[in-house]
C-alpha positions as CSV (number, residue, x, y, z in Angstrom):
1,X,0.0,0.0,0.0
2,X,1.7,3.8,-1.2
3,X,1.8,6.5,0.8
4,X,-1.1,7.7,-1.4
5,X,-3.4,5.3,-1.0
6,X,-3.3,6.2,2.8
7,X,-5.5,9.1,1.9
8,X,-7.0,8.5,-1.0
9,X,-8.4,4.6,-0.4
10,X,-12.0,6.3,0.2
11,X,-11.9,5.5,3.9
12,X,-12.0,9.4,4.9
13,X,-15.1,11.4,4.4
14,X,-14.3,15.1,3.5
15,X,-15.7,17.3,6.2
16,X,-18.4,19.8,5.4
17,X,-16.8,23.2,4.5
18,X,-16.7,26.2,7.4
19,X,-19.2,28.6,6.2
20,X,-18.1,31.9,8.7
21,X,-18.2,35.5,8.2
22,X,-17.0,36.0,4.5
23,X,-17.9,39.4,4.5
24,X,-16.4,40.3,7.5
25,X,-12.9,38.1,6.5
26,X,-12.5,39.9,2.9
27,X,-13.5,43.3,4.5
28,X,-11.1,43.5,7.5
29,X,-8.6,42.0,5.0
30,X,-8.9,44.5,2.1
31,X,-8.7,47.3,4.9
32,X,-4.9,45.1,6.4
33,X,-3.7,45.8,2.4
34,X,-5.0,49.3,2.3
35,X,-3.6,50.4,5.4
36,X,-0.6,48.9,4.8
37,X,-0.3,51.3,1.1
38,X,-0.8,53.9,3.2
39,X,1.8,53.7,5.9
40,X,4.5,52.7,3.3
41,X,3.7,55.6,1.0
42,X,5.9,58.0,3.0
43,X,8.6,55.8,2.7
44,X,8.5,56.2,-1.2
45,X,11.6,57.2,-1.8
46,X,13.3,54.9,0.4
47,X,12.1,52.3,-1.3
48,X,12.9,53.6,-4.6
49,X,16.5,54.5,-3.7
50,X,16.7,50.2,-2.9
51,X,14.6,49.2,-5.7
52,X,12.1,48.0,-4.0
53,X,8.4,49.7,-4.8
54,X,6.9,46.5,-5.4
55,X,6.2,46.7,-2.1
56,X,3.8,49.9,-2.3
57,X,2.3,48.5,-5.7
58,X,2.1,45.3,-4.1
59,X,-0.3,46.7,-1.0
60,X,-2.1,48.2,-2.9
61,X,-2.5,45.3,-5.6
62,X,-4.0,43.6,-2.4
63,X,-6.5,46.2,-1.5
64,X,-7.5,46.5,-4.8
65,X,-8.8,42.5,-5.4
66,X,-10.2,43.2,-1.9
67,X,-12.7,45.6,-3.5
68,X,-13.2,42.9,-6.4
69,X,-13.7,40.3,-3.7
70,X,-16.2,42.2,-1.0
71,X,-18.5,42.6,-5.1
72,X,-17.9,39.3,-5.3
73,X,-18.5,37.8,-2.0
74,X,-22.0,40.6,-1.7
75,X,-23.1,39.0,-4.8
76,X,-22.7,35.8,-3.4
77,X,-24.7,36.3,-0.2
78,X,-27.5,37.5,-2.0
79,X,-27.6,34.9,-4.3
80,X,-27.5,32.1,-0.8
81,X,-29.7,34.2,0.3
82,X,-32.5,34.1,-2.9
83,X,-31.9,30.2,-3.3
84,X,-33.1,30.0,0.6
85,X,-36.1,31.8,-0.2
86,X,-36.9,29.8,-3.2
87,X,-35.8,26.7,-1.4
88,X,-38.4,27.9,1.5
89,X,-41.1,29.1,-0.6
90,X,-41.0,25.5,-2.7
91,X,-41.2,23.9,0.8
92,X,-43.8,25.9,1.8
93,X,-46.1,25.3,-1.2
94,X,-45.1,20.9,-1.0
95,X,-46.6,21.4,2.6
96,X,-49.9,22.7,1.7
97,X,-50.4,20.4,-1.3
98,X,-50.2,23.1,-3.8
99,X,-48.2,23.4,-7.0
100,X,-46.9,26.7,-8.2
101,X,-47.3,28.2,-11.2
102,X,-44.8,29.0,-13.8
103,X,-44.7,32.4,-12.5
104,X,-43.9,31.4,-9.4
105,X,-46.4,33.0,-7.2
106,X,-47.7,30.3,-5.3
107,X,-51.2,30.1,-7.0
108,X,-52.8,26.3,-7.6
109,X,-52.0,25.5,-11.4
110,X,-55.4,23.4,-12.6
111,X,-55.2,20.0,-13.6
């Protein structure tokens, strides 16, 4: 038996992924990057005398995918947050026996 096959013999069960605070992780994270440009920006031409603005460019390189993740991870929640209402709404209608219409509004369709 390989190494490999220790983990992958289908033994294990994968555990069910942490669902936390995304909002709050991206956010407080874009804000680390941003606050980082902005306490290295003085130091400009330090850096530049060593050849090293990356670093600047770099911090802010961070806090600007930050802003693309907190659209993303918005756009996300609201689109958890429609399928739950669809989800609840289709469980709703199962429980009192009633189909809904194409439309989606809950009315009886005739058979």
């Amino acid at each position: 038996m390989g190494l490999m096959n220790k983990w992958t013999d289908g033994d294990r069960v994968a555990p069910e992924p942490l669902e936390g605070n995304v909002m709050a992780t991206v956010a407080s994270g874009t804000a680390i990057w941003f606050l980082l440009f902005l306490v290295q920006l003085p130091f400009y031409g330090w850096f530049d005398d060593r050849g090293q603005t990356w670093w600047i460019w770099t911090c802010l390189t961070g806090a600007g995918l930050g802003l693309i993740g907190i659209w993303y991870v918005r756009g996300r929640d609201a689109a958890l947050r429609r399928a739950a209402a669809q989800a609840a709404e289709t469980a709703g209608a199962a429980e009192a026996g009633t189909e809904t219409d194409t439309a989606g509004n809950g009315a009886p369709t005739a058979d």
